[in-house]
Residue frames relative to the residue before (quaternion, step in Angstrom):
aa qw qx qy qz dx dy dz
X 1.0000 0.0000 0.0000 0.0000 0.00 0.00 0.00
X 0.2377 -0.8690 0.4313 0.0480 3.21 -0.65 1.07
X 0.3874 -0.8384 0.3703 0.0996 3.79 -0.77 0.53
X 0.1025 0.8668 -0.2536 0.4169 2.69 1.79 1.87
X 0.5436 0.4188 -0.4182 0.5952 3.64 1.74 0.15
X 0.3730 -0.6539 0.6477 0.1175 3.25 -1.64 1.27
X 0.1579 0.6385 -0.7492 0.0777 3.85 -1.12 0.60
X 0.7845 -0.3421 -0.0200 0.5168 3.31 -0.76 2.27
X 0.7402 -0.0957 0.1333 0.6520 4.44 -0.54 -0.59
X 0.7706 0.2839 -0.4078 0.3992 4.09 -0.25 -0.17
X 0.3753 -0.6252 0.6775 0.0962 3.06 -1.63 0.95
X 0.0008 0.8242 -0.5620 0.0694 3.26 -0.62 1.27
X 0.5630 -0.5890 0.4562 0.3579 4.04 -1.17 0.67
X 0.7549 -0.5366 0.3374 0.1683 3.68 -1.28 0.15
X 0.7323 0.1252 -0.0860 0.6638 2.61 1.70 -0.64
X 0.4753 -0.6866 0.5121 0.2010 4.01 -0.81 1.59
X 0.0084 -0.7062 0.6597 0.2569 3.62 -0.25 0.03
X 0.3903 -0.6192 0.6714 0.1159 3.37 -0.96 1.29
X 0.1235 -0.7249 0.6752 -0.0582 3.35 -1.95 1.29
X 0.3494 0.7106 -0.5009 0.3496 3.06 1.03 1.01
X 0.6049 0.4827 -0.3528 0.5260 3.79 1.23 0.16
X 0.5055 0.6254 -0.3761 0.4604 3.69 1.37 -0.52
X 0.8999 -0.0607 -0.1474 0.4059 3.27 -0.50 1.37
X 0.3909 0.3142 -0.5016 0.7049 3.09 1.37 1.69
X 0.9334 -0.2052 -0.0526 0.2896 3.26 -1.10 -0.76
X 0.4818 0.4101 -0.3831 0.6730 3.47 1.61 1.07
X 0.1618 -0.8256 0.5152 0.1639 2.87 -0.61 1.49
X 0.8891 -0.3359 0.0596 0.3052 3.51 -1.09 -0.21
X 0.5942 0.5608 -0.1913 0.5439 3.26 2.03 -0.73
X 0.4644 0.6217 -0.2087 0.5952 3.53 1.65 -0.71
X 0.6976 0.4996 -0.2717 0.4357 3.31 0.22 -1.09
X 0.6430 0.4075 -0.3295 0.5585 3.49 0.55 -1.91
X 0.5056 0.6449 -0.4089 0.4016 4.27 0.28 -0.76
X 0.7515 0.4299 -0.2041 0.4569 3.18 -0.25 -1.35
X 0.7490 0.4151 -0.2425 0.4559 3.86 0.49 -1.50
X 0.5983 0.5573 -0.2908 0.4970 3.44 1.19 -0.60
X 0.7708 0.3141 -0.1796 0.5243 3.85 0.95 -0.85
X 0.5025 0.4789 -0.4435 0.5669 3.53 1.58 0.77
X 0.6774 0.4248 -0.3728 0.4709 3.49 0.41 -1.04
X 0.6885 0.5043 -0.3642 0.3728 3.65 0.51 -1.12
X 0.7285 0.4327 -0.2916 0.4438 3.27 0.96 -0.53
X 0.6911 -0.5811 0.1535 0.4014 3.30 1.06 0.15
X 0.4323 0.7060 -0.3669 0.4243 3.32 1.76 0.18
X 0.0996 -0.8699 0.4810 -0.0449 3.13 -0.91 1.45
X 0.5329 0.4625 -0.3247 0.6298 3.73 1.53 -0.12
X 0.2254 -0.8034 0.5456 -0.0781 2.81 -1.14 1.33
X 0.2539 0.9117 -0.3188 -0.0516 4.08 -0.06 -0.15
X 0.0633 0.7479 -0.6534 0.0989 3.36 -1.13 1.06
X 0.2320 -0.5230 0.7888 0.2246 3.59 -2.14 -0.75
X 0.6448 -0.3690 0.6487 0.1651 2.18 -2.50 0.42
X 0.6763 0.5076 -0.4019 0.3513 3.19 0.41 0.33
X 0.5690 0.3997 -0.2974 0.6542 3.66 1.78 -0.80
X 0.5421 -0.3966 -0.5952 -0.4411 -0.09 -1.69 2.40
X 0.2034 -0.8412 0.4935 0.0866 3.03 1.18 1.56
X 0.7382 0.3458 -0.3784 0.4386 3.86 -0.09 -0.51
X 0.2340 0.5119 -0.6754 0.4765 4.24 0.91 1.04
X 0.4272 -0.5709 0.6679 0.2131 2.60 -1.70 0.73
X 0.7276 0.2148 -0.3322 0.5605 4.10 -0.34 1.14
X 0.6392 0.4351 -0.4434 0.4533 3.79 0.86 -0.41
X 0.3115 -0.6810 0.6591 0.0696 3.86 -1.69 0.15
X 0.7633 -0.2952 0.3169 0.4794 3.73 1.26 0.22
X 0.8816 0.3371 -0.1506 0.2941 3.55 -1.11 0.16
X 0.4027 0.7134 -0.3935 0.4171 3.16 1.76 -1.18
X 0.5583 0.5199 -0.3834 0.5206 4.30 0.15 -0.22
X 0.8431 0.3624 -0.1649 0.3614 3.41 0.11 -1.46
X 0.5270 0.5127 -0.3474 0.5820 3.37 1.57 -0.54
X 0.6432 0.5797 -0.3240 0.3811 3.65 0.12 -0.80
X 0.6840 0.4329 -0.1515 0.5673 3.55 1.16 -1.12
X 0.5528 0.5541 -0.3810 0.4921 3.73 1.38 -0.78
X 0.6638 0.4797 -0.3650 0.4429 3.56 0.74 -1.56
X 0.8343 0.1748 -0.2485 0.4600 3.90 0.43 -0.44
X 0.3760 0.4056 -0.6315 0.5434 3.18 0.34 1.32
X 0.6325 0.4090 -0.3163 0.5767 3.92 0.43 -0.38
X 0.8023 0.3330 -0.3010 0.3935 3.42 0.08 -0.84
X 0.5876 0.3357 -0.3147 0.6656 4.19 1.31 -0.25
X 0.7889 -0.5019 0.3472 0.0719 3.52 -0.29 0.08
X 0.5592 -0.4915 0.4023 0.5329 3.83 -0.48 -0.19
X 0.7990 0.4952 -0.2263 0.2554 3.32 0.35 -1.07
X 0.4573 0.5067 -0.3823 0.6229 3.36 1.82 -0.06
X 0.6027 0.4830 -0.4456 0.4527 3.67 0.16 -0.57
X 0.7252 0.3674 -0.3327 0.4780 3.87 0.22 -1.55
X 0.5791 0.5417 -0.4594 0.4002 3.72 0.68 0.01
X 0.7442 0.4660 -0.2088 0.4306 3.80 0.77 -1.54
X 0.1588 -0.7367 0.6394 0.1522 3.58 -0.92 0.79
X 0.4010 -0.8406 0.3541 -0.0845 3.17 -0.34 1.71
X 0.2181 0.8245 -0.5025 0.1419 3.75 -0.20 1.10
X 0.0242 0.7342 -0.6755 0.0639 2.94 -1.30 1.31
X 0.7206 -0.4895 0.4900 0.0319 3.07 -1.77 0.50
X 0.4364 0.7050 -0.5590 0.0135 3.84 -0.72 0.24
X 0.5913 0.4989 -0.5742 0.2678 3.50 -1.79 0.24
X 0.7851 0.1991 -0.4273 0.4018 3.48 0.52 0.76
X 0.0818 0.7117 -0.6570 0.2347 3.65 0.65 1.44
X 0.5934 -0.4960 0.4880 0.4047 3.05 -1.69 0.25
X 0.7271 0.4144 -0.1540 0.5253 3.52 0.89 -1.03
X 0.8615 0.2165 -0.1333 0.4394 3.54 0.81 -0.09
X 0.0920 -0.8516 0.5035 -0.1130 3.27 1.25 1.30
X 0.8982 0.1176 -0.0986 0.4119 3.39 -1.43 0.42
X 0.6114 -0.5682 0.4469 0.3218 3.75 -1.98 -0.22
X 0.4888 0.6727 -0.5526 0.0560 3.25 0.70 0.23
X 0.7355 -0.3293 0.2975 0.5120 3.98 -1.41 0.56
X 0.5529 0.2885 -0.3117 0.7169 4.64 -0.31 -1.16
X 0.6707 0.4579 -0.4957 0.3076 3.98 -1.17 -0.46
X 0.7765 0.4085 -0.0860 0.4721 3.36 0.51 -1.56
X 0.6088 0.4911 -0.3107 0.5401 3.36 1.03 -0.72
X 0.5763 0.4788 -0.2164 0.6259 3.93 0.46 -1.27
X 0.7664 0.3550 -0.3269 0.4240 4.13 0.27 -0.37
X 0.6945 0.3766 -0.4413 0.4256 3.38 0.99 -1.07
X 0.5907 0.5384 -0.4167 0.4330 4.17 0.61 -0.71
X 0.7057 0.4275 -0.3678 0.4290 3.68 0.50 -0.36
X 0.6714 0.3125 -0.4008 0.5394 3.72 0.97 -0.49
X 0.3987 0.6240 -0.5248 0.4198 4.17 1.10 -0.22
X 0.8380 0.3068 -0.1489 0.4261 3.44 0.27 -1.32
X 0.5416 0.5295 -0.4239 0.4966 3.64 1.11 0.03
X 0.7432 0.3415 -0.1911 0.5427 3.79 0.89 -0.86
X 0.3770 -0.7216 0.5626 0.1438 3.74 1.04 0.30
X 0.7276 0.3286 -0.4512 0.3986 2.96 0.16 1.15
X 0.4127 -0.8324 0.3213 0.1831 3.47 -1.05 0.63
X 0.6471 0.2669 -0.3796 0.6049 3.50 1.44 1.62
X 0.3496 -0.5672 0.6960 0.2676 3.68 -1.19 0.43
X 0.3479 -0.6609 0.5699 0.3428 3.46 -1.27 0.45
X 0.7696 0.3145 0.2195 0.5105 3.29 0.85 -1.39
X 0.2620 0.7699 -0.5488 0.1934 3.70 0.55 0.87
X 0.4248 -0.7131 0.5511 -0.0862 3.25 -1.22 1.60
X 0.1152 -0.6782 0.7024 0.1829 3.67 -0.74 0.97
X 0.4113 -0.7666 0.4780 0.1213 3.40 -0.59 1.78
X 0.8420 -0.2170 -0.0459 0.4918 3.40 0.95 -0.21
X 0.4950 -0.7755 0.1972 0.3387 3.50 -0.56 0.93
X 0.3340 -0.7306 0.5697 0.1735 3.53 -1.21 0.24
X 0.0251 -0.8860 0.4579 0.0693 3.85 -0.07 1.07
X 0.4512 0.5829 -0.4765 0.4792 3.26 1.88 0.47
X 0.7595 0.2012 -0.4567 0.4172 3.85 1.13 0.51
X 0.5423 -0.6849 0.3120 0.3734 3.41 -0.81 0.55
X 0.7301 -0.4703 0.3219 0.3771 3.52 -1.36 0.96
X 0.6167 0.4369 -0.2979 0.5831 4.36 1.07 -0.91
X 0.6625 0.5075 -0.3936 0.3855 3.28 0.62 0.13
X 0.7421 0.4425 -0.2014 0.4613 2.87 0.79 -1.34
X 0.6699 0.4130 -0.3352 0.5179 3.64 0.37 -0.92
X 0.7069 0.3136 -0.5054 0.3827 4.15 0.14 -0.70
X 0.6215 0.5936 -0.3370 0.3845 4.11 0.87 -0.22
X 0.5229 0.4392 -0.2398 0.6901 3.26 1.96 -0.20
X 0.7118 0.4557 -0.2806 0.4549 3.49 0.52 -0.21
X 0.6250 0.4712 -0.3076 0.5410 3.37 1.41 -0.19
X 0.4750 0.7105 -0.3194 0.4094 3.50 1.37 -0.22
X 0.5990 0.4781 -0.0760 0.6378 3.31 1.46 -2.23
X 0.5988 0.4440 -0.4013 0.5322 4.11 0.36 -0.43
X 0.8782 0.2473 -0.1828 0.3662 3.35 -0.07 -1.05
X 0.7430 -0.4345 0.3346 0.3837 3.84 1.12 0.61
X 0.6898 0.5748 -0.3075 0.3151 3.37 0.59 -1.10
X 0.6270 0.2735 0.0392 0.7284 4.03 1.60 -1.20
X 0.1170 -0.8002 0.5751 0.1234 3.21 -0.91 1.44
X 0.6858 0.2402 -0.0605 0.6844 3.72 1.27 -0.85
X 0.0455 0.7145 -0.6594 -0.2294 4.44 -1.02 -0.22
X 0.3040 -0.7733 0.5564 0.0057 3.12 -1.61 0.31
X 0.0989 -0.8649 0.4424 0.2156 3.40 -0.12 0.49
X 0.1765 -0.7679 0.6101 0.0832 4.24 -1.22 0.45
X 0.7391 0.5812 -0.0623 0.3347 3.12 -0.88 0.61
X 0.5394 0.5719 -0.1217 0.6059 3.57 1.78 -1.28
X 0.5230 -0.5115 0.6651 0.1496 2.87 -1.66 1.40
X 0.8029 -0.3608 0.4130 0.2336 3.71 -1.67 0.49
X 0.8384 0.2547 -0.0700 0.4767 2.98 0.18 -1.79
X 0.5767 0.4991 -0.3702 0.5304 3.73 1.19 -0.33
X 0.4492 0.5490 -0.4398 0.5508 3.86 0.90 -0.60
X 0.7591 0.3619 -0.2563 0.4765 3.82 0.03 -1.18
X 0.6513 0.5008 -0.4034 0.4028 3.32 0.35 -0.02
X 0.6370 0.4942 -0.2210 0.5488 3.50 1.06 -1.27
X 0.7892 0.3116 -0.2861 0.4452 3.86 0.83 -0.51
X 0.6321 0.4230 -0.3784 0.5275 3.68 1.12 0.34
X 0.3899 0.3872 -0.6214 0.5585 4.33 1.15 0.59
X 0.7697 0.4020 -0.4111 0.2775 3.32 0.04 -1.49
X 0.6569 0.4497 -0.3243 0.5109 3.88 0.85 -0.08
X 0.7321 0.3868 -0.2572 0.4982 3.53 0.61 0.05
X 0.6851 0.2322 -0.3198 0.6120 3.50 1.35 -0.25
X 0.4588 -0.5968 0.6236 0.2106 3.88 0.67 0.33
X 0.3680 0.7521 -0.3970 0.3759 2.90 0.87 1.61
X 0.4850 -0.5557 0.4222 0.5271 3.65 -0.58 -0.10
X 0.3316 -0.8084 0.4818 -0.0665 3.16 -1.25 1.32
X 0.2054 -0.8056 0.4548 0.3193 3.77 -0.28 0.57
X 0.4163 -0.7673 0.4866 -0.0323 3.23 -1.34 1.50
X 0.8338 0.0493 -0.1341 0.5332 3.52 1.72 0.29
X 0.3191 -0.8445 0.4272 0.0490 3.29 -0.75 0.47
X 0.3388 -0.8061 0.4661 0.1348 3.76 -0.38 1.36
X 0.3767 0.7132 -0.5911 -0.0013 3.36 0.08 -0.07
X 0.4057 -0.6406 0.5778 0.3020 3.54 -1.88 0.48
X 0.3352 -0.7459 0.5439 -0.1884 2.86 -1.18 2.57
X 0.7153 0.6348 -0.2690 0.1140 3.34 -1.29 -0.82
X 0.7626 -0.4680 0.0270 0.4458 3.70 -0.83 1.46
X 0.7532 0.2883 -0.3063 0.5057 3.96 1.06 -0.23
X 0.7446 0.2209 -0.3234 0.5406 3.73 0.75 -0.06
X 0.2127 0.8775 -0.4291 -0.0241 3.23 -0.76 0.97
X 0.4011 0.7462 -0.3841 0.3671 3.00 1.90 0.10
X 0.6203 0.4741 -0.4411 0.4427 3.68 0.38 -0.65
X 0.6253 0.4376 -0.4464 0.4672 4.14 0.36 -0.75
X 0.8635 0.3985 -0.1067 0.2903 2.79 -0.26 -1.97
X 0.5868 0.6002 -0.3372 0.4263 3.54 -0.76 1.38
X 0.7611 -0.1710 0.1894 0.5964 3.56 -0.52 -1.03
X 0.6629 0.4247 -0.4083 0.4620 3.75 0.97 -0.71
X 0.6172 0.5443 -0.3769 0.4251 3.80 0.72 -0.73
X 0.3972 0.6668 -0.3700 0.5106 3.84 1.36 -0.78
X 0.8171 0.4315 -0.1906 0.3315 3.15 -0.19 -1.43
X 0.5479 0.4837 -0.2884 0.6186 3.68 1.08 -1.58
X 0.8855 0.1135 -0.3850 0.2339 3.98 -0.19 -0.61
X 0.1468 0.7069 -0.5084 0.4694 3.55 1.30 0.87
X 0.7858 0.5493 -0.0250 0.2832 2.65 -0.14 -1.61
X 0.0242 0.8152 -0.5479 -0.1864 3.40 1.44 -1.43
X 0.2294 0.7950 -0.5271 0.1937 3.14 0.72 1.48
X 0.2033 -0.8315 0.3908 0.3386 3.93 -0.64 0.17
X 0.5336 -0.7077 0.4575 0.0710 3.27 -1.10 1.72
X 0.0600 0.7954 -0.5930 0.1098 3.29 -0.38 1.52
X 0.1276 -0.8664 0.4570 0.1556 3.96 0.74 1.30
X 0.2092 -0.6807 0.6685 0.2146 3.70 -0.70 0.58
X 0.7763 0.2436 -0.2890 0.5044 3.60 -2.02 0.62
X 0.2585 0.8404 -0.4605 0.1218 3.82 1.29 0.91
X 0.8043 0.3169 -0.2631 0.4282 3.41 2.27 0.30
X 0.5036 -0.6922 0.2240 0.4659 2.74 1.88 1.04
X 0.7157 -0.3744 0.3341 0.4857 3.85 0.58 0.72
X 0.6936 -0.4838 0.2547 0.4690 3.63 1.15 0.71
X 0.6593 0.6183 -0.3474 0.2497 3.57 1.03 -0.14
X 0.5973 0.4131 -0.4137 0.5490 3.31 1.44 0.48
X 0.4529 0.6887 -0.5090 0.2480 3.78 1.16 0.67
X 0.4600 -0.7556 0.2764 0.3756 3.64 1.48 -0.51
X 0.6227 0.4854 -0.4052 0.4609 3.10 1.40 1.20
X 0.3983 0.4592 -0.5557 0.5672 3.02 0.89 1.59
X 0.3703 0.6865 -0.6225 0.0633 4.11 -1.17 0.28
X 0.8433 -0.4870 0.1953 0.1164 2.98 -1.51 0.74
X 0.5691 0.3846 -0.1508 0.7109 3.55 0.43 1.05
X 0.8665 0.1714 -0.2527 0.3950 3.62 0.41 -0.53
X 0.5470 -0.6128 0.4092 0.3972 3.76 -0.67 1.16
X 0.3896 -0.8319 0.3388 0.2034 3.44 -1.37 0.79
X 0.6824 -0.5678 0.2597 0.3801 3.53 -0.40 1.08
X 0.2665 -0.7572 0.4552 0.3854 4.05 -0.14 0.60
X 0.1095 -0.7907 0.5922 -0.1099 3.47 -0.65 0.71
X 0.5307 -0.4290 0.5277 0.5058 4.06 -1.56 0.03
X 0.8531 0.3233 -0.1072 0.3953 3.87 0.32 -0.70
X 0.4705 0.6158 -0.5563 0.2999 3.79 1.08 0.03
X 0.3575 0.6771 -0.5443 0.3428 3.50 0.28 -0.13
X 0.8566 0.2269 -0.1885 0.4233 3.42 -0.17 -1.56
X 0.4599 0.6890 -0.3939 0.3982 3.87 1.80 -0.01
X 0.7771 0.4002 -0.2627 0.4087 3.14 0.77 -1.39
X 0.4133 0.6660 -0.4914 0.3796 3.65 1.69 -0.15
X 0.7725 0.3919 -0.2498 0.4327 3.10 0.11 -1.76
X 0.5487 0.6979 -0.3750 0.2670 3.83 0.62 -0.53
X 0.7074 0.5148 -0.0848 0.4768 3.01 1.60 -1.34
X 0.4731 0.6668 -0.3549 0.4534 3.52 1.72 -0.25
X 0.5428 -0.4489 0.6202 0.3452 3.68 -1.49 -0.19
X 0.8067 0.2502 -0.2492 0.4738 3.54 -0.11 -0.92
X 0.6621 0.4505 -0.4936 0.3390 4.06 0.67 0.07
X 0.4726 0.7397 -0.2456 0.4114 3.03 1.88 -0.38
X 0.6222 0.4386 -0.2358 0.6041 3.40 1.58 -1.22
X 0.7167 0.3957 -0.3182 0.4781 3.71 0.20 -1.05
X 0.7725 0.2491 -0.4848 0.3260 3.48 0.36 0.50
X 0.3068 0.7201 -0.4599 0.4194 3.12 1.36 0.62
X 0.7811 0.4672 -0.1852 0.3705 3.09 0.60 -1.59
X 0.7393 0.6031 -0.0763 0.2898 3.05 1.47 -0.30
X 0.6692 0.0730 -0.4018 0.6208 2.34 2.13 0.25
X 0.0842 0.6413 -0.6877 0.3297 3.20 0.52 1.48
X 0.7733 0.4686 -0.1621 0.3952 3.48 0.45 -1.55
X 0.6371 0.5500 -0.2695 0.4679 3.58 1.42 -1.09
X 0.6397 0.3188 -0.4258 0.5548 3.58 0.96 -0.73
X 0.6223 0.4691 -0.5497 0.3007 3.97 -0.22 -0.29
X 0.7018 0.4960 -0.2002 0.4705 3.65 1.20 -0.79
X 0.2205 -0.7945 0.5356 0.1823 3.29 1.57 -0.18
X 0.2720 0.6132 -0.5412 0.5071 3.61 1.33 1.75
X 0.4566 -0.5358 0.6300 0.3280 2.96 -1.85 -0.31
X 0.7483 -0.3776 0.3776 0.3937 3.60 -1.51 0.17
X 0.7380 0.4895 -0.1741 0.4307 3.11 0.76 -1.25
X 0.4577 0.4700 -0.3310 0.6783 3.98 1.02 -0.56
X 0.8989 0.1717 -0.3009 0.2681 3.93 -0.48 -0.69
X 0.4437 0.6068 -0.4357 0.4951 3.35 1.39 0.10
X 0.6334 0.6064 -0.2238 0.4254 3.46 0.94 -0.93
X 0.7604 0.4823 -0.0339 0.4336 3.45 1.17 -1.09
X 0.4645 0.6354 -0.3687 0.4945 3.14 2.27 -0.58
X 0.5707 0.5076 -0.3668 0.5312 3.51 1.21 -2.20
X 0.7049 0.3914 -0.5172 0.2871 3.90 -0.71 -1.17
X 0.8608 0.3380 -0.2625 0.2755 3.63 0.52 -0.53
X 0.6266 0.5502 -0.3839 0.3966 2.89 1.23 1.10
X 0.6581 -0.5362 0.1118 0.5166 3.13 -1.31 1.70
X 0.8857 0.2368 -0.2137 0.3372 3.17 -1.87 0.25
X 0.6282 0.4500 -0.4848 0.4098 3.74 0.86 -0.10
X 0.3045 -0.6383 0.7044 0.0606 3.20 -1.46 1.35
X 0.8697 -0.0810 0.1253 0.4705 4.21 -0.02 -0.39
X 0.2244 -0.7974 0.5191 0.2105 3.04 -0.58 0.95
X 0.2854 -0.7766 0.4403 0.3487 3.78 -1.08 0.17
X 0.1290 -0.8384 0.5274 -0.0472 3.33 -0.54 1.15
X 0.0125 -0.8307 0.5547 0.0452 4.00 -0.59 0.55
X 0.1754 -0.7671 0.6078 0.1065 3.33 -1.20 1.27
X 0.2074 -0.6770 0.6380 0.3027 3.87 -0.92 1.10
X 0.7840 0.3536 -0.2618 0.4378 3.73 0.18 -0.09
X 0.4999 -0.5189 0.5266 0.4511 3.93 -1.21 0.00
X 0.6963 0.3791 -0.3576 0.4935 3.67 0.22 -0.75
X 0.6821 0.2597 -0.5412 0.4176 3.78 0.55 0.61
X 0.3551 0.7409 -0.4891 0.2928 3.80 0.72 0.24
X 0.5983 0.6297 -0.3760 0.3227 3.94 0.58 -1.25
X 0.7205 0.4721 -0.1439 0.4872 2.99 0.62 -2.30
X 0.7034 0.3813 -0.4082 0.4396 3.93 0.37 -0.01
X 0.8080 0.2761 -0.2126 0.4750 3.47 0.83 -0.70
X 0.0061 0.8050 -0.3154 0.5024 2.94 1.24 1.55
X 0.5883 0.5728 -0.2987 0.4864 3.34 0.68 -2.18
X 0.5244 0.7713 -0.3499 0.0874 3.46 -0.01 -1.57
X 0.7725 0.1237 0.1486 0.6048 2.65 0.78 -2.30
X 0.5352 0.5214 -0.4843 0.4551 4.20 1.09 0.80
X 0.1489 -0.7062 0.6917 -0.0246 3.37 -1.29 1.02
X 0.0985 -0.8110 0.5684 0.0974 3.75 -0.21 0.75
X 0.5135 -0.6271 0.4992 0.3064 3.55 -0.88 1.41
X 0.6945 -0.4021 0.4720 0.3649 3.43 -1.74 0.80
X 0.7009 0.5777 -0.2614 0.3268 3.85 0.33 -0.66
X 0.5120 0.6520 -0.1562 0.5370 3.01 1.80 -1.40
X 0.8825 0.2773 -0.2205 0.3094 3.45 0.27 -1.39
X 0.4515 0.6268 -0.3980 0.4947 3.42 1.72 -0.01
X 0.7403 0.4570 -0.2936 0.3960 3.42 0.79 -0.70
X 0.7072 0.3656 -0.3153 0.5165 3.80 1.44 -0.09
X 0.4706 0.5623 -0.4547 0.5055 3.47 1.76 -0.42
X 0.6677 0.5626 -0.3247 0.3636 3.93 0.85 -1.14
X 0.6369 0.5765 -0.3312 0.3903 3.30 1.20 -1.32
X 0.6580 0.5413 -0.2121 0.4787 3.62 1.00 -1.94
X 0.4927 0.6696 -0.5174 0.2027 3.64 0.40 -0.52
């Protein structure tokens, strides 16, 4: 897997490995696994917040970012200068919202949780319109000045607020946000796709969709007729299961998966990579034996024919 997608100066792999299961339902030896059988495999974009997984019942937040800190300490400098690093902030328990102290007081707590002494890629996880756009971006821009933030990003942001936040940073010759989180993928597609996707390719922003397997339901071990497995996330599985169109899109999916002799999960992935403006999907494995089928994407290219038939299904 190669590290051939551009998001503002960092070159990042195809597929995000999402760390939002690292220290919930991957525990800590798992975890170091998984990051160890991404990096080795050439995966180099990494992603989490300060927020996983405050909503565990004993955790308070951060438990993600520590986990990733302990292995960055525990591999070395030279894994770190390899991993392009992204995290998230404004919806800690302790560090709610965008205001200027908030963000500051957030980025040094997730610095010192991840042990290290720069974010590649830091992400206002969700916006805050009770502070004003010159605020936010010059307090993010002091971040990128002073070393600490090499690239920011923003998740979460209405359209027309996105345009705002990218025309200060162009008029004050400011730092500027170079990517965009939004939640994407073959069964939810109204929030991206539209006036926010406009904006991102204006912009030439790079699209990094989180939930790229709907809570695991586009991995192919959920179908119709069979009761769903209890899980942290079957809930929102056995929703969509029960629908007409989740019913089709997994059809199509493994129409396409058996021609590719893939899994569900690898061609859902591969739909998002080929669409306009997405640079990496974000994809998380609580186990090693779910790692393959995601870094996979990499090397799948679905024929024009293919995507009409899951773009047709998802409609």
């Amino acid at each position: 897997m190669s590290a051939d997608r551009k998001i503002g100066e960092l070159s990042v792999s195809p597929l995000s490995l999402g760390g939002n299961v690292f220290g919930w339902t991957a525990d800590q030896a798992t975890s170091f696994a998984v990051l160890d059988a991404y990096t080795e495999g050439g995966g180099n974009f990494v992603d989490t917040a300060d927020v996983y997984s405050a909503w565990v019942e004993g955790n308070s937040g951060g438990e993600s970012e520590t986990v990733i800190g302990e292995w960055f300490a525990a591999r070395g400098p030279a894994v770190r200068d390899k991993v392009v690093l992204a995290t998230k902030t404004g919806a800690h328990p302790d560090h709610k919202g965008l205001a200027p102290a908030t963000l500051r007081a957030a980025l040094e707590d997730s610095l010192r949780r991840l042990r290290t002494d720069h974010i590649d890629l830091f992400y206002t996880h969700y916006d805050d319109e009770t502070v004003e756009v010159s605020e936010i971006i010059s307090t993010l821009d002091s971040f990128v000045k002073e070393g600490k933030v090499r690239e920011i990003g923003a998740s979460n942001v209405s359209p027309a607020r996105l345009e705002e936040f990218l025309t200060f940073s162009d008029t004050a010759d400011l730092a500027r946000y170079v990517a965009l989180q939004p939640h994407y993928n073959l069964v939810s597609r109204d929030t991206y796709e539209g006036e926010l996707a406009a904006v991102a390719q204006r912009a030439s922003l790079a699209v990094v969709p989180y939930y790229a397997l709907a809570s695991g339901f586009l991995t192919g071990k959920y179908r119709p007729g069979q009761e769903v497995p209890e899980s942290a996330r079957s809930g929102k599985a056995a929703q969509l299961l029960a629908t007409d169109k989740g019913q089709r899109v997994l059809a199509a999916l493994t129409t396409v998966a058996s021609a590719h002799q893939a899994s569900e999960a690898t061609i859902a992935l591969a739909w998002l990579a080929a669409q306009p403006t997405v640079t990496a999907p974000i994809a998380s494995a609580r186990t090693l034996d779910q790692l393959p089928p995601l870094m996979a994407v990499g090397t799948t290219t679905l024929a024009p024919d293919e995507l009409r038939l899951l773009t047709d299904a998802s409609a």
